[in-house]
N, C-alpha and C positions, 0 to 999 in steps of 0.2 A: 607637545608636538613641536613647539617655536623650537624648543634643547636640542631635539633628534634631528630635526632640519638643517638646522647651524652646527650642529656636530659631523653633519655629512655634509656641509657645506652645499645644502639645497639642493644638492642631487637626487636624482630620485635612486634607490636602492637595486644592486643590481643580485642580492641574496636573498635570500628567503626572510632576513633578520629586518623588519621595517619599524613605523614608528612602533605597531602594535607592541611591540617588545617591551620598547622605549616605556610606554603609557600603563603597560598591566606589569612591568619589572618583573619580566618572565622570559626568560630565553628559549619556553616553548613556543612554536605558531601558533596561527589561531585554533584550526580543529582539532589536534593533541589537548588545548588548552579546555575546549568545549568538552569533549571527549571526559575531563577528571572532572569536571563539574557541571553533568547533564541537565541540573537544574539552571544551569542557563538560558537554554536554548534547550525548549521540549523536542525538538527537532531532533536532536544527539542524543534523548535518553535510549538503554539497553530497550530492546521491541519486548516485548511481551512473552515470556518465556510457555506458559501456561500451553500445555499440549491439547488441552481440552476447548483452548477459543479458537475459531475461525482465521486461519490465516487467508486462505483466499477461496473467494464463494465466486464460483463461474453460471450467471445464471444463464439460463437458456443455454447451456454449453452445451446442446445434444449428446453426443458419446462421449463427449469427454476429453476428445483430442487435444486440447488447451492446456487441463489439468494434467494430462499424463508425459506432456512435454516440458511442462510445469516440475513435477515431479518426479522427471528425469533429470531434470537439469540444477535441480536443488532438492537432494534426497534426503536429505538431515534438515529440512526445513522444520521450524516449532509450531504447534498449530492442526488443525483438520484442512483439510483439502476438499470442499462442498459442490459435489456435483448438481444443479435443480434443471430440472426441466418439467414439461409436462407427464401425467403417467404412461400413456403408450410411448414416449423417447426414452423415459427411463425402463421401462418393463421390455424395450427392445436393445437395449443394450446386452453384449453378449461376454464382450470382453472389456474389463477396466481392473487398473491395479487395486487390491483388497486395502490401502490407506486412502483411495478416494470413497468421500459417503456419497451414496447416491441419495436425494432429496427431491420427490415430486413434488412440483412447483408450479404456480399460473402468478407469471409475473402482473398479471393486473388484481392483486390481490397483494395485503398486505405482504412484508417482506421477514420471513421466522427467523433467517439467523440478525442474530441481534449483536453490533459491535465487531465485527468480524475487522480485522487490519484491512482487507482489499474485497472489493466488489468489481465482477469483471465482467463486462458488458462487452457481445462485437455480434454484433449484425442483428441488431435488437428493433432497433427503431424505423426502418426503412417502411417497415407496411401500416406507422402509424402517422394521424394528424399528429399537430405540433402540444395541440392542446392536450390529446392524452400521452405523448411522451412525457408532457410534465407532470401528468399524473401516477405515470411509470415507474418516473426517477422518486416523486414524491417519499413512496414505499421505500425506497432502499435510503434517502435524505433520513427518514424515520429511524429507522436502522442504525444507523452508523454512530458513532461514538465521536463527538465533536474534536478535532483536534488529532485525533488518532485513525478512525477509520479514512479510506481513499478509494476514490472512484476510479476506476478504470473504463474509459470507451472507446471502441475499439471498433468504429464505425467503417 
């Protein structure tokens, strides 16, 4: 770092090209850099191609209006698209696109998809104590795949 410094005569850089350059003797920046060698940074690895795992599970998502804006807006997304609610909100759905599953669900009970990349929670919590939201989120903590899966709340 002292070389790159006094090579630029302590300035600070006004390009893209800084010491990082200097220090990995790579004329790529840093995310192209991360980018060719994903096992750097788990952050940068390619997401999980596998059409068959859970890309995103919307629970309590009533009809579905989440996922289907969801699913408009990224229509080649890799993955299932998990509709859960209880059985009368799911058995009263009339209209939902045929790539979302529909999934009866009672969020105070364990949580069946397992590992899913996103879990999407929004107006979930308001009619409960503090103490059973923890025991809410518990189920879906269980669930998730450390490092990979994400919580979304959407309070």
């Amino acid at each position: 770092m002292s070389q790159f410094l006094a090579a630029t005569s302590f300035a600070n850089p006004a390009g893209p090209l800084t010491a990082f350059q200097s220090a990995f003797t790579t004329d790529l920046q840093l995310f192209p850099l991360l980018m060719q060698h994903p096992t750097c940074n788990p952050s940068f690895s390619p997401p999980t191609r596998n059409p068959n795992s859970a890309l995103l599970v919307d629970r309590s998502g009533g009809r579905g209006h989440d996922l289907e804006a969801f699913r408009n807006r990224f229509p080649d997304g890799k993955g299932r698209l998990v509709l859960q609610d209880l059985p009368p909100v799911i058995a009263d759905i009339r209209e939902l696109h045929a790539d979302i599953v529909r999934q009866e669900y009672d969020f105070l009970t364990p949580q069946p998809v397992i590992d899913a990349r996103a879990y999407y929670l929004r107006s979930n919590s308001h009619d409960y104590s503090d103490a059973k939201c923890r025991d809410i989120l518990q189920h879906i903590v269980k669930a998730m795949k450390p490092g990979f899966s994400k919580l979304l709340i959407f309070e």
